[in-house]
MDAnalysis code that builds the backbone (N, CA, C; Angstrom):
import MDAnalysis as mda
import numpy as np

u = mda.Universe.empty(363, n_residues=121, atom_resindex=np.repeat(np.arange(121), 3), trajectory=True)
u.add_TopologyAttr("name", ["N", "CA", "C"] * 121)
u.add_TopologyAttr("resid", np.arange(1, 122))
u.add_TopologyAttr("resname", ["UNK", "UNK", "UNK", "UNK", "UNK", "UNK", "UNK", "UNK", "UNK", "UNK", "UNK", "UNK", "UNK", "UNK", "UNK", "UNK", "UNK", "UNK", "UNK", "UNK", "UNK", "UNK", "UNK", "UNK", "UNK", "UNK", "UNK", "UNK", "UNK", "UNK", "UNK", "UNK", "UNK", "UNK", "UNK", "UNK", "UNK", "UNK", "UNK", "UNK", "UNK", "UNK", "UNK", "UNK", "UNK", "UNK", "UNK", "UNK", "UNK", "UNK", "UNK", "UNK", "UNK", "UNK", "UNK", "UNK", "UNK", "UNK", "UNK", "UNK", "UNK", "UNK", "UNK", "UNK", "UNK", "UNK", "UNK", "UNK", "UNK", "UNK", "UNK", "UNK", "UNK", "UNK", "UNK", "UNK", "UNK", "UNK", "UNK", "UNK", "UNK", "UNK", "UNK", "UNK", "UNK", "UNK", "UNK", "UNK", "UNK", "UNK", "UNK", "UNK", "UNK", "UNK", "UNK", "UNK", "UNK", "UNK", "UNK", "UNK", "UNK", "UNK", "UNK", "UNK", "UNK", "UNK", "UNK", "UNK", "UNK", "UNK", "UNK", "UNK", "UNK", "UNK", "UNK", "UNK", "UNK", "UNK", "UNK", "UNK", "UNK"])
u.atoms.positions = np.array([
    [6.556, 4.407, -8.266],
    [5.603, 5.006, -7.368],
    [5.993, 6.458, -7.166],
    [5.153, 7.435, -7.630],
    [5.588, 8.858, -7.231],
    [5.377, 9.320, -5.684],
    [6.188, 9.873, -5.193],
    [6.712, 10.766, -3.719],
    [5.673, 11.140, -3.799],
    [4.869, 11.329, -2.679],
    [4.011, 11.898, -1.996],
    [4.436, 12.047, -0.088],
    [5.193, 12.489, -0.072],
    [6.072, 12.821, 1.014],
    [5.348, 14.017, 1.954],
    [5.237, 14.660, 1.427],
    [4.228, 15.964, 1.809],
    [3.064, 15.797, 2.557],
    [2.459, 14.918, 1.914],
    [0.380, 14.585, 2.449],
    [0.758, 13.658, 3.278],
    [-0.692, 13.642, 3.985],
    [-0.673, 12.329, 4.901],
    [-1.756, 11.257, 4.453],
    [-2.618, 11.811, 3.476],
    [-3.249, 10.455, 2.538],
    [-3.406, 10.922, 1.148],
    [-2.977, 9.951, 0.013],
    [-2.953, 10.123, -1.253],
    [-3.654, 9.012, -1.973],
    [-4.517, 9.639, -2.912],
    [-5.335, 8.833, -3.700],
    [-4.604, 7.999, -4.647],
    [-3.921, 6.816, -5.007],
    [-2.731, 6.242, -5.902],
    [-3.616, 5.932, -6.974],
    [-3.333, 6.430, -8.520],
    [-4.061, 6.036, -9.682],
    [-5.351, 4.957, -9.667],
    [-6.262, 6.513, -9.052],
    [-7.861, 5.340, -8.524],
    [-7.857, 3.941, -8.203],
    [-6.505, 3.690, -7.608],
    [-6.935, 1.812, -7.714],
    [-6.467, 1.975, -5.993],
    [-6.308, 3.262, -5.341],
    [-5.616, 2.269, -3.830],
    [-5.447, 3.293, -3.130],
    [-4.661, 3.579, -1.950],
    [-4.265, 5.278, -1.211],
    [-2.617, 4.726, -0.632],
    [-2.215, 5.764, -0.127],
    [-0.733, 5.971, 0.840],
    [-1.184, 6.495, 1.569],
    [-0.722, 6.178, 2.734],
    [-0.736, 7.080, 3.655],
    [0.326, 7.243, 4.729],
    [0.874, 8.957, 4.720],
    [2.164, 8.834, 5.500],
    [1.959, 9.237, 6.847],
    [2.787, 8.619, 7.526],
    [2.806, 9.480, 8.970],
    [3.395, 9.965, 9.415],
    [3.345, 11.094, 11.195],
    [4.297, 11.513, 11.352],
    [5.766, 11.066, 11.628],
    [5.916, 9.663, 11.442],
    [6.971, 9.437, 11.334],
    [8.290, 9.165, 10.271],
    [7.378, 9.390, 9.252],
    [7.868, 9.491, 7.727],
    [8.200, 8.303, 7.300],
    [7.024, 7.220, 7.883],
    [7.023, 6.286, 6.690],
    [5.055, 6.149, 6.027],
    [5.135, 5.571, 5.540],
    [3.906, 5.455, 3.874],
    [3.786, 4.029, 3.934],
    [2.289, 3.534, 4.461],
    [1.547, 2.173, 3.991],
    [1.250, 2.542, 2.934],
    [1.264, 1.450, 1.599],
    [0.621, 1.627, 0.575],
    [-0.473, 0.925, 0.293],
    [-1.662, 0.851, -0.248],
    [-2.480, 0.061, -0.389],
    [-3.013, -0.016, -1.346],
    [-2.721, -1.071, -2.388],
    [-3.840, -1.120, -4.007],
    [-4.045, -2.522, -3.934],
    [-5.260, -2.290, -5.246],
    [-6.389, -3.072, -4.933],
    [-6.905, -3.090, -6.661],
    [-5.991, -2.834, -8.056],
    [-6.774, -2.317, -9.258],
    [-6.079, -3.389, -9.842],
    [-6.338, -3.110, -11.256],
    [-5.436, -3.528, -12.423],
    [-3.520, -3.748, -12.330],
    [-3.301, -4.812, -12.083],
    [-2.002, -5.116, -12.644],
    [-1.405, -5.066, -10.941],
    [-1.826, -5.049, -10.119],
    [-1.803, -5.418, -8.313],
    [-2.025, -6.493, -8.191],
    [-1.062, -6.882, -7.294],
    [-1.158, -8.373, -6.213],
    [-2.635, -8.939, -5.415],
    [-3.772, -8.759, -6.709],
    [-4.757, -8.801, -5.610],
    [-6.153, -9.305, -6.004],
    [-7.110, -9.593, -5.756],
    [-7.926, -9.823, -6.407],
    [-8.087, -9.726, -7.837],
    [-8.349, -8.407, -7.878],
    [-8.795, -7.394, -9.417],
    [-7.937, -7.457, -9.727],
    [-6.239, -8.517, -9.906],
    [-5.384, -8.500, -10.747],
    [-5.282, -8.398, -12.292],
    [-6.214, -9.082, -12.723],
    [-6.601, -9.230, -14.204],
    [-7.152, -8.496, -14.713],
    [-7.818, -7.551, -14.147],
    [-8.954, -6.609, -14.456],
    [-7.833, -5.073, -15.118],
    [-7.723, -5.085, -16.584],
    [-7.316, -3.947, -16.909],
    [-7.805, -2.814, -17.225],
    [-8.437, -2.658, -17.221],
    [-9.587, -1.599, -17.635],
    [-9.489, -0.731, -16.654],
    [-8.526, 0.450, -17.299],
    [-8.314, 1.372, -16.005],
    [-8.921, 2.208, -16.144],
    [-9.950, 2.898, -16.976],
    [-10.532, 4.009, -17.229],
    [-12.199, 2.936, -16.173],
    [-12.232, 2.133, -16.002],
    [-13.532, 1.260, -15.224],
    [-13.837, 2.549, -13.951],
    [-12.715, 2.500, -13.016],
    [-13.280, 3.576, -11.871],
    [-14.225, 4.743, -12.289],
    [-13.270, 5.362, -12.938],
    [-14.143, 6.821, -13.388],
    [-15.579, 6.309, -14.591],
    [-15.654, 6.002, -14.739],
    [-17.236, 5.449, -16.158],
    [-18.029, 4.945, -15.132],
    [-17.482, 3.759, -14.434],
    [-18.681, 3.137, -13.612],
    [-19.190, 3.971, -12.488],
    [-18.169, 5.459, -11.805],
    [-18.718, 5.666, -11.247],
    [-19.449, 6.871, -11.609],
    [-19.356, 7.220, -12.575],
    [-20.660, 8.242, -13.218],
    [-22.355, 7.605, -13.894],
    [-21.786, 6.193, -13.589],
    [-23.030, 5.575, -13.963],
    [-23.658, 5.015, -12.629],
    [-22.717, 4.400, -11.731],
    [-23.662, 3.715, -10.797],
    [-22.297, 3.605, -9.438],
    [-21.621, 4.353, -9.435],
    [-20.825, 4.544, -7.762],
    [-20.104, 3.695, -7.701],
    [-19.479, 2.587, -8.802],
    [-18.814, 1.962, -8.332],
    [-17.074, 2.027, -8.419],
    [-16.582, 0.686, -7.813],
    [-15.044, 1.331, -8.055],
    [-13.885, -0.238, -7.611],
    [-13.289, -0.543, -8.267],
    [-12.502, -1.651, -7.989],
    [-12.553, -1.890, -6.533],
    [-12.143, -3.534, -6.315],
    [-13.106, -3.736, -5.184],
    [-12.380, -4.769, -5.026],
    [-12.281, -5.662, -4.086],
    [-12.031, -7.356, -3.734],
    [-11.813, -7.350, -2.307],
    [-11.633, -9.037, -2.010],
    [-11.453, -9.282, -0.674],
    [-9.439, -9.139, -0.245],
    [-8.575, -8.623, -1.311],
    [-7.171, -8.683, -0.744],
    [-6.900, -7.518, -1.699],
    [-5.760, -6.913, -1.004],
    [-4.748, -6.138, -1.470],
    [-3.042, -6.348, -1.638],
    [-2.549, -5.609, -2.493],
    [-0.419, -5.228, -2.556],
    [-0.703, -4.361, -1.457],
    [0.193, -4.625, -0.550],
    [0.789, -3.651, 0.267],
    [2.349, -3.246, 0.020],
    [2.479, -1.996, 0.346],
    [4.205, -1.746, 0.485],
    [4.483, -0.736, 1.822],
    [5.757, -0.700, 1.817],
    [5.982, 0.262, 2.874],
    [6.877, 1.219, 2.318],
    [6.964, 2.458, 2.517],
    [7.672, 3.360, 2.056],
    [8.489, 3.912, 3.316],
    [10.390, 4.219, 3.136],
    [10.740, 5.213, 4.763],
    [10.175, 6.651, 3.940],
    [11.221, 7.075, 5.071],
    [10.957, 9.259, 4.978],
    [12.000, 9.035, 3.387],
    [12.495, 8.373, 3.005],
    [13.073, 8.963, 1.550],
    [12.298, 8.575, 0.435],
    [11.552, 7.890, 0.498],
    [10.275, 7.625, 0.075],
    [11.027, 5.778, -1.011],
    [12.001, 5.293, -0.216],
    [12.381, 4.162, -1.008],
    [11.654, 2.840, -0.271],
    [11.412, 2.022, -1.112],
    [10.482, 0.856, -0.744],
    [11.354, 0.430, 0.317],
    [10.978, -0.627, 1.356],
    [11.202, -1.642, 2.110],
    [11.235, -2.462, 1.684],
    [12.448, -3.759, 2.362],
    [11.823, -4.756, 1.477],
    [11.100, -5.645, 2.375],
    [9.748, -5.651, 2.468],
    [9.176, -6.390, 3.009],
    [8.352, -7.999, 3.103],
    [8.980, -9.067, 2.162],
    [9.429, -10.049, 2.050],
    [10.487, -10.333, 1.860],
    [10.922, -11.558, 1.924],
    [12.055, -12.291, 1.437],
    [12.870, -11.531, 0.185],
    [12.047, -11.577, -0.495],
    [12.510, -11.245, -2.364],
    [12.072, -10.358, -2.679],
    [10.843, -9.241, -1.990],
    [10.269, -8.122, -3.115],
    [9.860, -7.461, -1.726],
    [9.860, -6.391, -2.138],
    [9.321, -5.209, -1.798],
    [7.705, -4.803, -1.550],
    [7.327, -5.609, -1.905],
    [5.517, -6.218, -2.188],
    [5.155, -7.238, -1.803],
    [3.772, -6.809, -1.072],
    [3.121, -8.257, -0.542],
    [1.793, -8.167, -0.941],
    [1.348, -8.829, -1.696],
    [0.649, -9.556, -2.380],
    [-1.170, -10.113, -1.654],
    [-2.337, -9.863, -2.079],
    [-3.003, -10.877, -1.399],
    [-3.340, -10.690, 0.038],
    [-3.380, -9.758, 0.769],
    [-3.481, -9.287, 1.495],
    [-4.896, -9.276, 2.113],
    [-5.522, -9.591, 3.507],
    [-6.865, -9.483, 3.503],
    [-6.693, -8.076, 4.239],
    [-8.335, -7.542, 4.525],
    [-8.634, -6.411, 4.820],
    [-8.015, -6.262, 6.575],
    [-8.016, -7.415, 7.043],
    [-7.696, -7.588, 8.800],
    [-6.624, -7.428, 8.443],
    [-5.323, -7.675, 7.588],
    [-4.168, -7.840, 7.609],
    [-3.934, -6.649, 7.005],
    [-4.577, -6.142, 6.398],
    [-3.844, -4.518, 5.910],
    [-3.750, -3.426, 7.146],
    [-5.028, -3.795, 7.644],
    [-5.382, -2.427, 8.983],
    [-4.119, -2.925, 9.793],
    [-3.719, -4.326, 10.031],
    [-2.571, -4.378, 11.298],
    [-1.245, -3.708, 10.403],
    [-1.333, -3.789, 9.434],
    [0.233, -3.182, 8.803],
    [0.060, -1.927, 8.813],
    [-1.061, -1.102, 8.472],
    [-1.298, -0.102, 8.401],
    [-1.249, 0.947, 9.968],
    [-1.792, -0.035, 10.780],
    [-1.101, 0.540, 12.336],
    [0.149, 0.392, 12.965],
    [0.679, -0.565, 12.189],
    [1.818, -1.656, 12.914],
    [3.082, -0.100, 11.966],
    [2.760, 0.014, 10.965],
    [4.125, 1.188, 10.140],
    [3.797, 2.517, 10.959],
    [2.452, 3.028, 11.669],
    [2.078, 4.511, 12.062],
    [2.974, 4.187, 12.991],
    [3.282, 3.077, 14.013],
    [3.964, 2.620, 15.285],
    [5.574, 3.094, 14.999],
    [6.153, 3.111, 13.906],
    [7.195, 2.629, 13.685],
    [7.888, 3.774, 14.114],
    [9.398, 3.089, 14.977],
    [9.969, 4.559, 15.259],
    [10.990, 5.410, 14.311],
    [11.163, 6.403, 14.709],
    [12.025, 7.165, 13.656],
    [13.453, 6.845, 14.179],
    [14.298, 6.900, 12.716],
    [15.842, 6.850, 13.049],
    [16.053, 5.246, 13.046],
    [15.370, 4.038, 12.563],
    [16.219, 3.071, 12.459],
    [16.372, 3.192, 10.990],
    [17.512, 2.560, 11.032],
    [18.038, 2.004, 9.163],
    [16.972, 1.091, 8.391],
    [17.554, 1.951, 7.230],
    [16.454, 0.999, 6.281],
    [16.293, -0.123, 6.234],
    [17.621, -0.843, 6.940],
    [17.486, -2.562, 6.984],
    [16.729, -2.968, 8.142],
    [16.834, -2.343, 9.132],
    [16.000, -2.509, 10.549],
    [14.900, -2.191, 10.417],
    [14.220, -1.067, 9.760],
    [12.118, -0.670, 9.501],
    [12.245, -2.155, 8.696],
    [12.766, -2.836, 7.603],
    [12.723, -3.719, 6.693],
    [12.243, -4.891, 7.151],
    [13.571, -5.008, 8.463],
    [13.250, -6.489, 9.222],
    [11.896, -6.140, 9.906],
    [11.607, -4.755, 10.701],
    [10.493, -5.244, 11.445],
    [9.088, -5.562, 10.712],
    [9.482, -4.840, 9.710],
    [7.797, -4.726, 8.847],
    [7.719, -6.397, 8.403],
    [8.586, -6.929, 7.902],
    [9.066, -8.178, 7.582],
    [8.113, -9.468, 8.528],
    [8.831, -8.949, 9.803],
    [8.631, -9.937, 10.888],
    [7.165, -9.744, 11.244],
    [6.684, -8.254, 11.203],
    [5.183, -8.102, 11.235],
    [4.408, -8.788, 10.140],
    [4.581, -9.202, 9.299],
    [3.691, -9.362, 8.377],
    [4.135, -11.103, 8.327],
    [5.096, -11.860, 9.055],
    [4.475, -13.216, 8.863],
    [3.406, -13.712, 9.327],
])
């Protein structure tokens, strides 16, 4: 995943966005080809840009991968085993997505880890 440390929303290879806050951590959110998510199967990565010069469209489903990024821009691990969560519905992204803007600055990477963790059972 490339650093985008700088912005506070980034477009991730047409399939998803980041977005950081002022507290220097990054929800991630995809939703394309080769993601934990619906449109998993769907490889056809040139699809965004063609379909939407023909008719507006753009990878799509009812779940998303989420991740969390700190201020050094290194994943969390926010399951058990991976760093990625998988399958995600749209109600459950917006609470992670508010639940990381919440997050305070200055705990250890193992402590943002556990809470994002404990948020997302």
């Amino acid at each position: 995943m490339t650093s985008h440390s700088d912005k506070g929303l980034t477009i991730v290879a047409h399939k998803g966005f980041q977005i950081r806050f002022d507290n220097g951590y990054a929800a991630s959110v995809l939703f394309g080809p080769c993601n934990y998510c619906e449109s998993r199967g769907n490889f056809d990565y040139e699809k965004p840009e063609r379909d939407h010069a023909s008719s507006g469209s753009f990878y799509g489903g009812t779940t998303a991968e989420v991740a969390v990024l700190d201020q050094a821009d290194d994943l969390l691990r926010i399951s058990d085993d991976s760093a990625l969560k998988g399958r995600v519905s749209p109600e459950d992204v917006a609470t992670l997505v508010k639940f990381v803007s919440d997050l305070p600055t200055g705990l250890s990477h193992e402590e943002a880890s556990k809470r994002v963790r404990e948020a997302l059972l």
